[in-house]
N, C-alpha and C positions, 0 to 999 in steps of 0.2 A: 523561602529558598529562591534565590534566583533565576535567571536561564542561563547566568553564566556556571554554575554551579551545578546545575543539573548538564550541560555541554560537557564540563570538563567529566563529570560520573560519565555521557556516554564514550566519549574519547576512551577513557579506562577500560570500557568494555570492548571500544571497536579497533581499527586500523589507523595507522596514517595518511592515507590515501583518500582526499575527498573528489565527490564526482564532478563532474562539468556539467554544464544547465547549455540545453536549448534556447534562443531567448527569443521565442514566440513572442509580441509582446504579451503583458498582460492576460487580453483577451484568451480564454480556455482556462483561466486558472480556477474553476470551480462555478465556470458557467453554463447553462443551457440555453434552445433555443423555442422559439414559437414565433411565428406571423403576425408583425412583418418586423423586419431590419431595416429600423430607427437611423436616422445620421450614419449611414455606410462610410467608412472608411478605410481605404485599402491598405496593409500591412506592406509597407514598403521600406526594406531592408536595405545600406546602401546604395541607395537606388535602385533597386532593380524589384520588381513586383512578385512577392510571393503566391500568390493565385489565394489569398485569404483573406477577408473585411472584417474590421470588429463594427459592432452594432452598440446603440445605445449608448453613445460614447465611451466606449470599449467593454460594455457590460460584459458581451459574447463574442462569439467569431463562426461563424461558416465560410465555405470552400466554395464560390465561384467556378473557380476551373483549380485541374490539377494542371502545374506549372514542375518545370526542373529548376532545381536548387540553385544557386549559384555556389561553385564548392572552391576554396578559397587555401586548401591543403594540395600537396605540402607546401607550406608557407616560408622562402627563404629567407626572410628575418627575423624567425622564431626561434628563440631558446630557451630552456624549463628553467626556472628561474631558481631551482635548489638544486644537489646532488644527486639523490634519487631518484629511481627510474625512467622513463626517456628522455633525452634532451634534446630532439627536434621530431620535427614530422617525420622524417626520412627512418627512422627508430619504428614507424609504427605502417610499415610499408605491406605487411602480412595481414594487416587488420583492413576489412572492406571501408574503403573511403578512412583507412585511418591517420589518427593527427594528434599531434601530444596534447595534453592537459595539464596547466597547473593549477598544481594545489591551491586554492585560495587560501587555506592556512600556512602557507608557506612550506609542508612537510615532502614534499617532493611532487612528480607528474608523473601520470603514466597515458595508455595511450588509448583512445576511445573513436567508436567505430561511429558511423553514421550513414545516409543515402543522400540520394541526388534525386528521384522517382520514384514511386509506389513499386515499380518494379524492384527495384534491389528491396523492400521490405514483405512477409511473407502473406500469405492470402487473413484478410481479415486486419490489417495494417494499412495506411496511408504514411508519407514521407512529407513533413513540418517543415521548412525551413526557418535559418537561424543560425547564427555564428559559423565556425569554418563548414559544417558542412550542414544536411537534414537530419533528420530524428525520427522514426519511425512510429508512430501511434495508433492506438487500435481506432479502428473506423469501421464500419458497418455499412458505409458510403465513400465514395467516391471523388462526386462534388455535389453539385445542387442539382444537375440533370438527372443525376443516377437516383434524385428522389420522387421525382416525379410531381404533378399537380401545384404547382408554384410552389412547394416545400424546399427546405434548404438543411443541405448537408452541416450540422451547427455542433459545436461543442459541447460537454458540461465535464461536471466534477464525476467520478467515478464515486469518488471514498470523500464525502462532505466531511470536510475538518482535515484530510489526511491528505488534500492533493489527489492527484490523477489526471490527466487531461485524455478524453476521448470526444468522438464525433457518433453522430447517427441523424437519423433523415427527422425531420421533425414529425408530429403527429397532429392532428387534429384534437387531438385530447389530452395536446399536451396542458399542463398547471401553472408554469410557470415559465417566464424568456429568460430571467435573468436571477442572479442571488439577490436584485433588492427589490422580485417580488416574494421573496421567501422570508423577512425579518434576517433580524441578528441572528438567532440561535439556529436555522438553516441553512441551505444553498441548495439550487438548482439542479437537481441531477436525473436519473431516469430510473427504470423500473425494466429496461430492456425493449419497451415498447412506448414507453410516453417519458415526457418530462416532467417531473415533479419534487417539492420542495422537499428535503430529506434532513433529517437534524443531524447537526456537528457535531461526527464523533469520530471514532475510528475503533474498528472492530479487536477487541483482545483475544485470542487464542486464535486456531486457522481457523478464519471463515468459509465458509461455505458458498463459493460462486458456482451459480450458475446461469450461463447466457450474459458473463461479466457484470452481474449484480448478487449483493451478497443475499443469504436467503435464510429467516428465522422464522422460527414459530410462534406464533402470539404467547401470550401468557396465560392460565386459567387458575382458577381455584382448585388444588391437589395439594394432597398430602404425602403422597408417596416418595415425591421427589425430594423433600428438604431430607436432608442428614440430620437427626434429631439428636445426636448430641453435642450441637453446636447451636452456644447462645452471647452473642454480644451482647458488651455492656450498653445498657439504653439512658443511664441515669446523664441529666444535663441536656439530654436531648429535647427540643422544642419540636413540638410538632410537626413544620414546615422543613425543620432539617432533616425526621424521622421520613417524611415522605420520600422528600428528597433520595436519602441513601436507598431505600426501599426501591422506588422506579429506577436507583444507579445497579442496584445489585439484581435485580431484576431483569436487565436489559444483560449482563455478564452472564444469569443463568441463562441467559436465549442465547449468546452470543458459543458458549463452552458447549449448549447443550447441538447447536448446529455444529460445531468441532467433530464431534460423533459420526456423524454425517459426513463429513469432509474425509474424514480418515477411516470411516467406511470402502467412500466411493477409491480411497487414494490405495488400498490395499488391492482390490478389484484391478485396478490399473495398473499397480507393479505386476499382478502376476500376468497380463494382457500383453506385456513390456517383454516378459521372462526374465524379472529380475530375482536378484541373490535371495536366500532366504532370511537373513540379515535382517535384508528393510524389510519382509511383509513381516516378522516379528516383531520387530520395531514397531509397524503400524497398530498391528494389534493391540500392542502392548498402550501403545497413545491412546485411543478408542477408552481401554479402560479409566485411563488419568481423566478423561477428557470428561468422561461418566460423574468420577468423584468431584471434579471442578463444579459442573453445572452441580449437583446437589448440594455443595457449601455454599454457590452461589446465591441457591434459591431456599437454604435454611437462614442466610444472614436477610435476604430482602424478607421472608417472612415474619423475623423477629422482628425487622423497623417497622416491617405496615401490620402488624397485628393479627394477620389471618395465613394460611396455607397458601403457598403459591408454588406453581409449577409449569414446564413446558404442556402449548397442547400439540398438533400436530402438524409437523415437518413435510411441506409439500416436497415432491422427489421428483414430479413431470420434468424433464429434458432433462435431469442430473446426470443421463449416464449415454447423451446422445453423440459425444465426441470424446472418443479413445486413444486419438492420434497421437502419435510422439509428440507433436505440435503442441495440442492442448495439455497434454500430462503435464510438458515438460514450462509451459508459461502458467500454467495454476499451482505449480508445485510453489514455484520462484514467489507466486504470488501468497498463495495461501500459508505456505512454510518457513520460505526465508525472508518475506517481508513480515507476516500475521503471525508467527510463533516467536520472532527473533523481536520483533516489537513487543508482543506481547511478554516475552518474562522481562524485558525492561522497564515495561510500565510497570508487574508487580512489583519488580526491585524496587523501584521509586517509591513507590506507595510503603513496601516495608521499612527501608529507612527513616520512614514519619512518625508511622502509627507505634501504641504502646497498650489495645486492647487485646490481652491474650488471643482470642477466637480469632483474630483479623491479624495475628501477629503468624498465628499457625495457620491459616487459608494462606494467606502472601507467601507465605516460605515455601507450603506445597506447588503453589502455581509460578513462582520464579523456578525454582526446579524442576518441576517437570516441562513446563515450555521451552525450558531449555535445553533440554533431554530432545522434545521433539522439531528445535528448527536445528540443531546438529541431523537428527535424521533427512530432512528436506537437503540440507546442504549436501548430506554424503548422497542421497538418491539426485543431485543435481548432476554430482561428478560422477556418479555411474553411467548415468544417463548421456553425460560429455564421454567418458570412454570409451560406450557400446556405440552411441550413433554419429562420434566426431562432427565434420562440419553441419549434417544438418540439425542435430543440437545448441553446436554451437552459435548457428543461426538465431536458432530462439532464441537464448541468452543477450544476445546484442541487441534483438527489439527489446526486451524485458526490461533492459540498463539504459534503451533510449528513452521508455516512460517513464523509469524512475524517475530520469535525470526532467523532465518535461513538465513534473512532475513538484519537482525542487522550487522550477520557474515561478510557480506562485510567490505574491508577496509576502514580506516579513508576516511570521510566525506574533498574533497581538502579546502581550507579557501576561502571564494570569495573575488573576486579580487576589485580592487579601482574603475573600471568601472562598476562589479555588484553594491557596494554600490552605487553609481552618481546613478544609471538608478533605486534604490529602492525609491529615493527621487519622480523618477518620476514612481510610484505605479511598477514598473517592479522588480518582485518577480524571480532571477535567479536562475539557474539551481544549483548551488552552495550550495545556501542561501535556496530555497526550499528542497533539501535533508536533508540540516541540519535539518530544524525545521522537516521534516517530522519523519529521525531520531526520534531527541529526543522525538518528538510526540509517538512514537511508544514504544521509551526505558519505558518515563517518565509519561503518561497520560492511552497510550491505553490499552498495555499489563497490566499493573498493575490492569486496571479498569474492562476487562475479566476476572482475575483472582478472584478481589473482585464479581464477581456477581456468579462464580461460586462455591463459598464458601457461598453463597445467602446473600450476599451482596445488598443491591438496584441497581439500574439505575443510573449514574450520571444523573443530572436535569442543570450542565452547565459545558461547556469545556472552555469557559473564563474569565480570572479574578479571582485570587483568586485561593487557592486550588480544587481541584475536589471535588463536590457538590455531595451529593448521596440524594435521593429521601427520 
């Protein structure tokens, strides 16, 4: 199967509307940093200096000084270049620093916000420069003074495989400067506290962040966890491939089995919120799917590796140390309408391949219910924009500036002939899931933020079909 074929399935499922990129160069697109910064090179935007240097001939990037944007909206010889929705800057004058966007697909513009200083971005944010205006990214730093000890305020990848660009102060223990100390099958990213080499993937179902890294439990020897009456076909399988799917399905039961967790902590926080009973039903209700997922997860990796395998145990320190509208409302976006709304697209993907009954009934369960729960992320995003207006809506426009920052990374590589063989057998790769996460993000998510914060509705489904609004 192609990527253009898999593009046009996500188009199906998402909007018209794709986002606008930041264009940091390069550097941040899935970098980190350590001591020292090799071949400094300042990021100089038509001319004018963004206060940021890539390293290592663009491996990384850290922050020197914080610098003001140069902001280039409203631009009077700008025109959207289709029918649909804005057709100059002057259209997007209600939006902070806003300024139109076209569609690179040609399907029309709309209008997208951005900064000039750390100030217009909210605490826990710094402001990128890049195209007409900045981009607001999570930073934990400042610039390189705010880190003290010759450290430097540096980049990495957030979500190895998936994009993400943030910053934090370097460590002394950090692992790794850059992705090409990490090989092919990694990239450079952190643990919250150090830098280190993390493998390309992207997380299925909502993950579980906390302190903006995602968080699983090892795996161990259990029985309790697999669903015993579920048994994929093994016949044809080679060893190496048996493993293979075994450590894929494996990492899916750690990934569903932290879901639990996430929608634990997210029911605790609607009623924190004083939200409807609606969504803490809802959440409950996910909790339980989320339960059945991880155990089909961890009865198919048992079948391939031959022995009992299960979650062991789910660290919880600092999971419940920030309740803020703030934090609710940029983990929900993260965890639900990026991690759930990606996630039943990857199962869809994977179920249009496979033809093993056991793997045909898991995918069908898990496209359905993931989809069930990023409509609930979506409808708690617009509740969320109702009850607490602009300073909701504040989040929302950082949240769409890292999408979009996010994008920035380079082309998506094409997956290989052995990704497609191992999608037939539901194995969603590291490849093939950036893609769709990509487009997920170009074609469905950013566009569907942007409609609700023009008070738009809630999409009501992410598959099949165009994006559904309430």
């Amino acid at each position: 199967m192609t990527q253009a074929t898999r593009r046009a399935r996500v188009e199906r499922w998402g909007s018209t509307i794709v986002a606008g990129l930041v264009t940091l160069p390069v550097a941040g697109c899935g970098e980190a940093s350590s001591i020292p910064c090799d071949n400094p090179q300042p990021v100089v935007i038509d001319g004018v200096d963004t206060g940021f240097e890539t390293c290592d001939d663009g491996g990384w990037t850290h922050r020197p000084a914080a610098v003001e944007c140069a902001i280039t909206a409203p631009r009077p010889d700008f025109q959207c270049s289709a029918a649909l929705g804005c057709q100059t800057d002057d259209d997007c004058a209600d939006t902070p620093f806003g300024h139109c966007v076209n569609d690179d697909f040609g399907d029309g513009c709309f209008c997208a916000s951005g900064c000039a200083t750390d100030a217009d971005c909210s605490a826990g944010f710094i402001c990128i420069c890049g195209g007409v205006t900045g981009s607001c990214v999570r930073s934990s730093c400042t610039d390189d003074a705010s880190c003290g000890d010759a450290l430097l305020c540096a980049s990495y990848v957030t979500d190895p495989g998936c994009g993400g660009l943030a910053f934090q102060c370097q460590s002394p223990d950090d692992e790794c400067a850059s992705d090409a100390d990490c090989g092919e099958s990694a990239q450079c990213s952190s643990d919250g506290t150090k830098k280190l080499c993390r493998p390309i993937d992207c997380a299925i179902g909502r993950p579980f962040v906390v302190d903006g890294e995602e968080r699983l439990a090892d795996a161990e020897t259990r029985e309790d966890w697999a669903a015993t009456d579920l048994q994929p076909r093994l016949e044809g399988l080679d060893r190496d491939t048996r493993a293979k799917l075994a450590a894929y399905w494996t990492d899916i039961g750690r990934m569903e089995h932290a879901s639990i967790a996430a929608f634990a902590r997210f029911a605790l926080q609607l009623l924190s919120l004083g939200a409807p009973p609606e969504l803490v039903s809802r959440t409950q209700s996910a909790m339980v799917d989320e339960t059945r997922h991880a155990r089909f997860a961890f009865a198919l990796a048992s079948a391939y590796a031959g022995e009992a395998l299960g979650p062991g145990a789910l660290a919880m320190d600092r999971a419940l140390s920030d309740a803020s509208l703030e934090s609710v409302l940029a983990t929900v976006i993260t965890e639900g309408c990026v991690g759930e709304t990606v996630a039943a697209m990857e199962a869809k993907e994977a179920l249009e391949r496979v033809e093993d009954p056991a793997l045909r009934f898991v995918l069908r369960e898990i496209t359905r219910d993931e989809s069930e729960h990023a409509v609930l992320a979506w409808r708690s995003v617009a509740w969320l924009l109702e009850a607490h207006g602009p300073r909701a809506a504040a989040v929302v426009r950082e949240s769409l500036g890292a999408l979009r920052a996010s994008l920035a990374c380079g082309p998506v590589p094409a997956a290989s002939a052995e990704d497609e063989r191992l999608l037939a057998r539901g194995y969603v790769g590291a490849s093939v899931r950036a893609e769709l996460r990509r487009h997920a993000i170009d074609r469905v998510i950013a566009p569907a933020l942007e409609a609700m914060l023009d008070g738009d509705p809630a999409p009501t489904s992410v598959d099949g079909g165009r994006r559904t609004l309430v």
